[in-house]
C-alpha positions as CSV (number, residue, x, y, z in Angstrom):
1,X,-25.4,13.8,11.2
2,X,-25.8,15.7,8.2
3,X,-26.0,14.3,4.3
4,X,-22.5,15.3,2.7
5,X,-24.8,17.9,0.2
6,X,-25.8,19.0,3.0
7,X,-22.3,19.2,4.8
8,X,-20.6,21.0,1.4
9,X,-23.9,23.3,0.8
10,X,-23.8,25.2,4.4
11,X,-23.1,19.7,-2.0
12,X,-47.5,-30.9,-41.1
13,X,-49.2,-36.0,-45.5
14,X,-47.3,-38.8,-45.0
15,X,-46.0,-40.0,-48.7
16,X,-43.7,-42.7,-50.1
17,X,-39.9,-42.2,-51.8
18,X,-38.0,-43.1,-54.6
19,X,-34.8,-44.1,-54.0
20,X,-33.4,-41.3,-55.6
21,X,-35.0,-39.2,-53.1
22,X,-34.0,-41.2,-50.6
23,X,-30.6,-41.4,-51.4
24,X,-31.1,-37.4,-52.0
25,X,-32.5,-37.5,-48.3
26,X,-29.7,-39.4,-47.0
27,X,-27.0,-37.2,-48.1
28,X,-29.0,-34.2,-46.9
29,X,-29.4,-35.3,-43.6
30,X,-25.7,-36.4,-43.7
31,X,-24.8,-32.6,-44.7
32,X,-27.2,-31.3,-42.2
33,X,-25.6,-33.9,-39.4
34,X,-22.5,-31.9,-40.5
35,X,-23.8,-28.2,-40.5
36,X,-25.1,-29.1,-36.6
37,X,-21.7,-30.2,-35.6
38,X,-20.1,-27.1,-37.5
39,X,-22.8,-24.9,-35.9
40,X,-22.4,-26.6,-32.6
41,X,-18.7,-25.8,-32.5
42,X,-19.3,-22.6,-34.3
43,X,-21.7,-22.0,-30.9
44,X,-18.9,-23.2,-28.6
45,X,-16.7,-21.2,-29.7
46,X,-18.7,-18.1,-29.5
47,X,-19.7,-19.2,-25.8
48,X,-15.8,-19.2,-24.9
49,X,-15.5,-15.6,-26.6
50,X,-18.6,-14.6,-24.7
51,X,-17.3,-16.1,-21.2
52,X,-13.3,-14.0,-22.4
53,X,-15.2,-11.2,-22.3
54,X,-17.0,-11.6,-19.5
55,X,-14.2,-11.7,-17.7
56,X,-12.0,-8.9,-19.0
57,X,-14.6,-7.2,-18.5
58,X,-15.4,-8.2,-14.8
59,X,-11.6,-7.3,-14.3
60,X,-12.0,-4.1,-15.5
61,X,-14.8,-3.2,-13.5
62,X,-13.2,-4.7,-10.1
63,X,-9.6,-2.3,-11.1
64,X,-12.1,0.9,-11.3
65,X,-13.5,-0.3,-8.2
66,X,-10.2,-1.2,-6.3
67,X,-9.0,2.6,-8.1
68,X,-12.1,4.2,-6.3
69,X,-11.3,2.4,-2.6
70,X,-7.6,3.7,-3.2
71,X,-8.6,7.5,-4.3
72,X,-11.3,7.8,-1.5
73,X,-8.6,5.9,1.5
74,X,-5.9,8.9,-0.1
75,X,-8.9,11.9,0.5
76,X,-9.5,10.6,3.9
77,X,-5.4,10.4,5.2
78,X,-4.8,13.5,3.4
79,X,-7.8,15.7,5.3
80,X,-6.4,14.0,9.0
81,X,-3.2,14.9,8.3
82,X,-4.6,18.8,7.3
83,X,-6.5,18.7,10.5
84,X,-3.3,18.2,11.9
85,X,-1.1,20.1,10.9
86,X,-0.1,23.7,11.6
87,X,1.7,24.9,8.6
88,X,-0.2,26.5,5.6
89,X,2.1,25.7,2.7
90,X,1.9,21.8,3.8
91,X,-2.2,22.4,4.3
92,X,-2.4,23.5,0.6
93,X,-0.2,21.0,-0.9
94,X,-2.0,18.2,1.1
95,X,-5.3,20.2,-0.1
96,X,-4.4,20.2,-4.0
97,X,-3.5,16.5,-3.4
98,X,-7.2,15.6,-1.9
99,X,-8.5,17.8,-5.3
100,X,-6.5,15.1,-7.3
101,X,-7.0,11.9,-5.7
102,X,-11.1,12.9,-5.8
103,X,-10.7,13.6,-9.7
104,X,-8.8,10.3,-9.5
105,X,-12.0,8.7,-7.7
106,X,-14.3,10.2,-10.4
107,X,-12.4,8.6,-13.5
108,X,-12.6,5.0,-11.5
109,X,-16.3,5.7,-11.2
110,X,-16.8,6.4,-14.8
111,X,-15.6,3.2,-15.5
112,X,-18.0,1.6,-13.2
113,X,-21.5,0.3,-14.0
114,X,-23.4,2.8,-12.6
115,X,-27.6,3.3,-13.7
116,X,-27.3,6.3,-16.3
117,X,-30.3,7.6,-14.3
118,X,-28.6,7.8,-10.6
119,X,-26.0,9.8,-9.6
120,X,-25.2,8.1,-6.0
121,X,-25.1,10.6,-3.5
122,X,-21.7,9.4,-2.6
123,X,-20.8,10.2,-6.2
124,X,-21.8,13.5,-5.7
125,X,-20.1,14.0,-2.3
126,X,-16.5,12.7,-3.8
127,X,-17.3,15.4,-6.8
128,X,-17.8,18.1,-4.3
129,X,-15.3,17.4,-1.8
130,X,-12.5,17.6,-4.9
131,X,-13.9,21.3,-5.8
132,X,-14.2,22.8,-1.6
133,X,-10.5,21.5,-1.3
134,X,-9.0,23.1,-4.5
135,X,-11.3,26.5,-3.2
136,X,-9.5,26.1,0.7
137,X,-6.0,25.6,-1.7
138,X,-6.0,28.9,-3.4
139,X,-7.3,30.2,-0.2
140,X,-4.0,29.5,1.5
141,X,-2.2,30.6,-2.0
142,X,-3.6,34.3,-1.5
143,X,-2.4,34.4,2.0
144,X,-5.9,34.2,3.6
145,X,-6.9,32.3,6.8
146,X,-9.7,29.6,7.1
147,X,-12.4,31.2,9.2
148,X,-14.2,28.9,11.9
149,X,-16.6,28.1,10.0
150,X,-14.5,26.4,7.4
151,X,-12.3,24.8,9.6
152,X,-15.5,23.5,11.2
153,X,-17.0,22.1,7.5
154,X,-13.1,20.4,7.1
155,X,-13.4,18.4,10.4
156,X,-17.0,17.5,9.0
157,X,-16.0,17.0,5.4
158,X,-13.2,14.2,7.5
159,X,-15.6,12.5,9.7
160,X,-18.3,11.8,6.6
161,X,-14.9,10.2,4.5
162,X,-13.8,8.7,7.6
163,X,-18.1,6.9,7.3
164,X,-17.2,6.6,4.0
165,X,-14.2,4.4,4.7
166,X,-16.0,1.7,6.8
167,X,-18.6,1.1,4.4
168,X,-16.6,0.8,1.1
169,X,-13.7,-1.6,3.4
170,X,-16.8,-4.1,3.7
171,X,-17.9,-3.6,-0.3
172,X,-14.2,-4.6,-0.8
173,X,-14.7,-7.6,1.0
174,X,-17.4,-8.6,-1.2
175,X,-15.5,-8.1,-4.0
176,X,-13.2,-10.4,-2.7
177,X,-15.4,-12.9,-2.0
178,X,-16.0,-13.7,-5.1
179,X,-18.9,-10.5,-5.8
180,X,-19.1,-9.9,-9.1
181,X,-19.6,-6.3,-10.5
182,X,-20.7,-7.6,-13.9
183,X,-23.6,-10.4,-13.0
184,X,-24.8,-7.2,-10.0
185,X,-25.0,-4.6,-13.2
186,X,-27.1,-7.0,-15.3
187,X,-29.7,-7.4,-12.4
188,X,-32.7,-4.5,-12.4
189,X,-34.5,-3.4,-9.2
190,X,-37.0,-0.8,-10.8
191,X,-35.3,2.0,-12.3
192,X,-31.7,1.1,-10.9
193,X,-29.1,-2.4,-11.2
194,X,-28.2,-4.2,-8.3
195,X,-24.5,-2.7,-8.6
196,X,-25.9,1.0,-8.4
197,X,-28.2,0.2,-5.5
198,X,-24.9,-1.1,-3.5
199,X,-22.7,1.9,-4.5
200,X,-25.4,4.4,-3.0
201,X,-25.0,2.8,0.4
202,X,-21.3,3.8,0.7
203,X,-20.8,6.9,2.6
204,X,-17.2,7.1,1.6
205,X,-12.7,5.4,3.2
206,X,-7.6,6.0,4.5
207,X,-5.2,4.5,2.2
208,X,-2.5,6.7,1.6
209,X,0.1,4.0,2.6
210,X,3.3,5.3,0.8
211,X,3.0,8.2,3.7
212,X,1.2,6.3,6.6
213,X,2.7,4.4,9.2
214,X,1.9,1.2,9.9
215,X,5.2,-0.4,9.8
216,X,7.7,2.5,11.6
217,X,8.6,5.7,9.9
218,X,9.8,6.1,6.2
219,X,9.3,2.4,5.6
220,X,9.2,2.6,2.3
221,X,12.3,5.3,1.7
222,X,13.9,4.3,-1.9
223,X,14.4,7.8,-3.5
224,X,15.5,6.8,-6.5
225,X,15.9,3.9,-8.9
226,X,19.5,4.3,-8.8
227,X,21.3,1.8,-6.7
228,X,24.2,3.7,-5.1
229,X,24.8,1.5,-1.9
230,X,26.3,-1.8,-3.4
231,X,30.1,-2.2,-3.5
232,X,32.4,-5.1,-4.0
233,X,33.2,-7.8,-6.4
234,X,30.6,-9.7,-8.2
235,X,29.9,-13.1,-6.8
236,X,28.7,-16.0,-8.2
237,X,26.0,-18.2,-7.3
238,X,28.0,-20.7,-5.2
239,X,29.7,-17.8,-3.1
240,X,26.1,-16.1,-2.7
241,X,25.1,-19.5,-1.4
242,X,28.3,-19.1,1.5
243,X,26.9,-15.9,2.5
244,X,23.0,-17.3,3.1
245,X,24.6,-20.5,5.1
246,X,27.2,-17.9,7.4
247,X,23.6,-15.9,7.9
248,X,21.2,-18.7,9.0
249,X,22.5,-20.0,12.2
250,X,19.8,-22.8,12.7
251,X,20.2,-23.5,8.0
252,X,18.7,-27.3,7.7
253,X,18.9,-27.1,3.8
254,X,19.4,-24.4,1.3
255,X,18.4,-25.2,-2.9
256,X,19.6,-22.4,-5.4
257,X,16.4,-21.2,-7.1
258,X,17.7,-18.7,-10.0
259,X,18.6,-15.2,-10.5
260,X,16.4,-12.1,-10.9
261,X,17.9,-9.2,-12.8
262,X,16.0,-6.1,-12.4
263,X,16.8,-3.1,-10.2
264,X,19.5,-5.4,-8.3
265,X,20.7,-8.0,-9.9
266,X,20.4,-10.7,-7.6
267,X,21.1,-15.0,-7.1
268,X,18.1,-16.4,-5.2
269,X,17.7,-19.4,-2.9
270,X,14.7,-21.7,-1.2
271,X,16.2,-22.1,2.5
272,X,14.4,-24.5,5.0
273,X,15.5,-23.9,8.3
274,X,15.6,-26.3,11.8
275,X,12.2,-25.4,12.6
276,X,10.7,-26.4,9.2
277,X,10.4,-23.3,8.0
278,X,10.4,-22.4,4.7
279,X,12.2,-19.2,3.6
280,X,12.5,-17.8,0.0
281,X,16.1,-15.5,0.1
282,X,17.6,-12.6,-2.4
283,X,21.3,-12.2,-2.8
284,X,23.1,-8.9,-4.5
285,X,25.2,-10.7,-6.7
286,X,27.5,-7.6,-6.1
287,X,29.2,-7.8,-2.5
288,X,27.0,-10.8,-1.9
289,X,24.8,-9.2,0.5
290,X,21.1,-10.9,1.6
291,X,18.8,-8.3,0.3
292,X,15.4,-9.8,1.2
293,X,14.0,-12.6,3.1
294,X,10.2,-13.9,3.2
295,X,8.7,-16.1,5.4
296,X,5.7,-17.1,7.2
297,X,7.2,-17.8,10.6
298,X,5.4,-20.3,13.4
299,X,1.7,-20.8,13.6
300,X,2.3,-21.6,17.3
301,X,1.7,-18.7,20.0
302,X,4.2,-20.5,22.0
303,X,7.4,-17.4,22.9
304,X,10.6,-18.4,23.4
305,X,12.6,-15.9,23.2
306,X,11.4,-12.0,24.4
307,X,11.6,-8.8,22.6
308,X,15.6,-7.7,23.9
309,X,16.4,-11.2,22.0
310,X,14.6,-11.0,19.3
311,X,15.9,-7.4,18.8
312,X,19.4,-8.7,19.1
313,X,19.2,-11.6,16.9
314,X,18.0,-8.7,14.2
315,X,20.7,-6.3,15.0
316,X,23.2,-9.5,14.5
317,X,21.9,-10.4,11.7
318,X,22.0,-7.4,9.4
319,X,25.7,-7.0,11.0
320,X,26.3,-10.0,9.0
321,X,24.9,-8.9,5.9
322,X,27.0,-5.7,5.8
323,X,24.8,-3.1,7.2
324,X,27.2,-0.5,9.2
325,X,26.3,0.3,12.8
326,X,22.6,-0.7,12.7
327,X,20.2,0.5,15.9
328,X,16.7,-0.1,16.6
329,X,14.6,2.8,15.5
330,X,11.0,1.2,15.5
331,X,9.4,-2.0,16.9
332,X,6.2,-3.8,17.1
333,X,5.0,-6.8,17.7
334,X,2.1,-8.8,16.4
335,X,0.7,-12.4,17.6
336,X,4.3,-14.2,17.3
337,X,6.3,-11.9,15.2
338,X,8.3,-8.9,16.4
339,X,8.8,-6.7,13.4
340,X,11.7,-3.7,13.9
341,X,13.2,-1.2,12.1
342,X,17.3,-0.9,12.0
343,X,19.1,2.4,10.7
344,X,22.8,3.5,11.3
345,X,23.4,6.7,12.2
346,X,26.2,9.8,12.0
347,X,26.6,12.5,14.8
348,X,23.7,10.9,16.3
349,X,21.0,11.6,13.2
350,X,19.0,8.3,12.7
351,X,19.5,7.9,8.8
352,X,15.5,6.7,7.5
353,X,17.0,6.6,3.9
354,X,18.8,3.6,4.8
355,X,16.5,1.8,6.3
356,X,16.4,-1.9,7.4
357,X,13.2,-4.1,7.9
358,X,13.7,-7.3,9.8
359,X,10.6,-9.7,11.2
360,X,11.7,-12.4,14.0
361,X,9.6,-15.3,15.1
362,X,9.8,-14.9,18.6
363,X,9.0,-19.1,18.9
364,X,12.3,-20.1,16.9
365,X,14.3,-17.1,17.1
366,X,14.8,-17.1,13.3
367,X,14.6,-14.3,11.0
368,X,12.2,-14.8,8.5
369,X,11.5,-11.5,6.9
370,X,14.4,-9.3,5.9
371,X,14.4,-6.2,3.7
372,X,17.6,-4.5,3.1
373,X,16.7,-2.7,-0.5
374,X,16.2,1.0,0.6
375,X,20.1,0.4,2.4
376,X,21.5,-1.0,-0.5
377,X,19.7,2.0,-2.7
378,X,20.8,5.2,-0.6
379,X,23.8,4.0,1.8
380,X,26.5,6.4,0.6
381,X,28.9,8.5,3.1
382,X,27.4,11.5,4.2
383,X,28.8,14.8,5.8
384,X,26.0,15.5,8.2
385,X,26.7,18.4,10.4
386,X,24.9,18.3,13.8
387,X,22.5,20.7,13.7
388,X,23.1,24.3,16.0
389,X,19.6,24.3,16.8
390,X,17.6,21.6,19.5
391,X,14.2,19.4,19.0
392,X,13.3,21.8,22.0
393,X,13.6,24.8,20.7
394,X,11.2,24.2,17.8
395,X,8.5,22.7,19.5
396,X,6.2,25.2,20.2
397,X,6.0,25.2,16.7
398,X,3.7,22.4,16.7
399,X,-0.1,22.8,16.6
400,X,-2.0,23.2,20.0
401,X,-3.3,19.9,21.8
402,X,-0.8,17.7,21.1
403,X,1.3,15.8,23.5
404,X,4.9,15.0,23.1
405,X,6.1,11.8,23.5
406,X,9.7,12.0,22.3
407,X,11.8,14.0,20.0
408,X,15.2,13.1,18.0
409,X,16.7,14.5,15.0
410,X,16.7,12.6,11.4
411,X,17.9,12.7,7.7
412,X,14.1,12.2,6.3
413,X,13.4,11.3,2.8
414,X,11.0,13.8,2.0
415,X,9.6,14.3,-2.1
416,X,11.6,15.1,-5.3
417,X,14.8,13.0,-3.6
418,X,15.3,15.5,-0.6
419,X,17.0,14.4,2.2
420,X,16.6,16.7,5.5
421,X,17.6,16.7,8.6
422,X,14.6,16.8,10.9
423,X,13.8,16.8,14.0
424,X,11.0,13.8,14.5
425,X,8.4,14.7,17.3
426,X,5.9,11.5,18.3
427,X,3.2,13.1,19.2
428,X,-0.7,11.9,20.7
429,X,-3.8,13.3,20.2
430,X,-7.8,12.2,20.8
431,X,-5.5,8.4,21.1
432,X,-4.0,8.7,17.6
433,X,-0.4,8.9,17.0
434,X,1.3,11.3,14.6
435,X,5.0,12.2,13.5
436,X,5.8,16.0,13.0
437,X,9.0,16.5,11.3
438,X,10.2,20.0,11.2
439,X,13.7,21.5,9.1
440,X,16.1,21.4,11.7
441,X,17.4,25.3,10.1
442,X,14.3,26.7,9.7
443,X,11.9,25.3,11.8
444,X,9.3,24.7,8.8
445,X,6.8,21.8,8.9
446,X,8.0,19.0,6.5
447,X,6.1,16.2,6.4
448,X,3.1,14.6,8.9
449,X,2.9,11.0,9.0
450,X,0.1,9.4,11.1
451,X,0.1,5.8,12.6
452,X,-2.0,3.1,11.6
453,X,-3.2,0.3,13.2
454,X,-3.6,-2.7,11.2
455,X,-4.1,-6.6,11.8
456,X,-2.4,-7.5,8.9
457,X,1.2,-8.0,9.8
458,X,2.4,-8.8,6.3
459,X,3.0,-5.5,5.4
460,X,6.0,-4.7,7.0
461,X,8.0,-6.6,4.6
């Protein structure tokens, strides 16, 4: 394969004493004794400076770094979904956005300790890739058309991030291991540090999580800080407590833990349950309603209960906690946790602003991670008209090769606070999954969310 350059160019007496001298040599030995211990602690202290700095200034280095993996993971989501997608206002917004997160990637790497006399050719790449995407931007701005051979250097420009990706995931791992940036810089292999001599072996890496999926659609769908979904009186701390023991069927103990006033204002509880599992619980102190619950769930593989269960014990169990009419619109599952995603509806439009997360340990049956926040932010009545149009008769609007799996139409939070109705194609390709939602008026391309797989179940709550 080509170099990314490459890619973006086609980038001593002895003598006796009186006693006065003695004496004189006693006391100045005495006052030296003292100047050691004063320089000794002077020494000790300037040691503990020395170590406070070393470690502010390992921290700094490892947030550059950790800014770097995040910039180059956005590039790499951003250029799949432009690949993707079939609309040329959404290519050049997704465009500008890669020119961005690369200038974003440069300003972490200018904090990094890199040799003043290397410029890693992954550097270079990141610098290059931010200029050819603003270029392809205006581009789509003046109303031209890629022409095969930039469409070509896209799908490479991808596939050298998507290199890039691999090797930078297993620097992070370093990192975490205890790797440190600093002690790397300080070491000299001929003309270069240790630190610069790793950083030229990364190629480049798919983080743009906010807009991926990797826990069901719109996961993450607070629009705004303002909480417009709680109602009620206020309750206090022993009524809250009610509510958790009415929600937790199998409750072997519950302890009230404190209160947390921030966005919601909210009583919280340590709850143990029959199965010995421990469960740290949120209550709105308005209407009394379980916002969030965390919890590990069972280290046993053992199943108890199957998916239809476990998706009924969720649906019964945000009933209880006052969401309205909540249906399944996502599941997964993951060693012994099935994860879903509840949201009411109205005239049959799925409503992802008021999203529900639930996780349910398929060994005890319990619930033991619960997110109701994005609910409890957007709920509000809504007069959604069902739309005169069908999913159907949109859908050759969607760019060639991909297959449809199933289409239904949506209120989507999209950016700046808009809510549209949608209609939500799951689509395959080359054994990816991808989400095309298109305005259910007008047929335009809104948003383009891609699935991601991912071993790491605890992101879904």
């Amino acid at each position: 394969m080509k170099k990314e350059n490459d890619i973006l160019a086609d980038a001593k007496p002895r003598k006796k004493f009186s006693k006065g001298v003695v004496i004189g040599l006693s006391i100045a030995t005495a006052v030296l004794g003292l100047s050691t211990i004063g320089l000794a602690t002077a020494y000790g202290i300037a040691q503990t400076q020395s170590n406070n700095y070393s470690v502010q200034l390992e921290n700094v280095y490892q947030k550059n770094m950790y800014d770097l993996i995040e910039s180059v993971n956005n590039v790499e989501t951003k250029l799949s979904k432009v690949l993707a997608s079939n609309s040329s206002s959404y290519q050049k917004k997704l465009l500008s956005e890669v020119a961005s997160n690369s200038e974003l990637a440069q300003n972490a790497v200018a904090g990094l300790p890199i040799s003043q006399n290397s410029l890693s050719a992954s550097v270079k790449f990141i610098n290059q890739l931010g200029g050819y995407s603003q270029t392809l931007a205006d581009s789509l701005t003046q109303g031209k058309d890629w022409t095969s051979s930039e469409l070509k250097t896209i799908q490479k420009l991808h596939q050298s991030v998507k290199e890039m990706k691999s090797e930078i995931n297993k620097f992070s791992r370093k990192v975490q291991e205890n790797y440190s940036i600093l002690n790397q810089s300080l070491k000299l292999n001929g003309d270069y540090n240790n630190f610069t001599i790793e950083m030229n072996k990364i190629k480049g890496d798919n983080m743009d999580y906010p807009v991926m999926i990797y826990d069901g659609p719109f996961s993450d769908s607070t629009l705004d800080k303002t909480v417009k979904g709680l109602s009620g009186d206020e309750k206090n701390k022993d009524e809250c407590k009610a509510e958790v023991e009415k929600c937790f069927k199998n409750l072997a103990s519950i302890e009230y833990n404190g209160e947390i006033n921030s966005r919601f204002q909210t009583f919280t509880y340590n709850v143990v349950n029959t199965d010995s599992q421990k469960l740290f619980v949120q209550v709105s102190k308005i209407g009394g309603h379980v916002l969030t619950v965390s919890g590990r769930g069972s280290e046993s593989s053992e199943k108890n209960i199957d998916e239809k269960a476990a998706q009924n014990i969720a649906i019964e169990f945000a009933k209880e906690n006052g969401i309205e009419d909540p249906q399944v619109v996502w599941h997964d599952s993951l060693k012994n946790s099935y994860y879903l995603n509840l949201a009411p509806t109205s005239n049959g439009i799925v409503l992802y602003p008021d999203l529900v997360k639930v996780k349910v340990d398929l060994g005890s049956g319990s619930v033991v991670g619960y997110d109701a926040t994005s609910y409890f932010m957007n709920h509000v009545p809504r007069n959604l008209k069902t739309p005169s149009k069908t999913a159907k008769d949109f859908k050759a609007s969607l760019p060639n090769g991909f297959e449809i799996k199933s289409m239904r139409t949506v209120l989507a939070p999209l950016d700046y606070g808009r809510e549209v109705i949608c209609f939500e194609y799951e689509c395959e390709k080359g054994g990816a999954t991808y989400y095309f939602y298109l305005n259910a008026l007008t047929g335009e391309e809104e948003n383009v969310l891609k699935v991601v797989q991912t071993d790491d179940g605890s992101k879904l709550l």
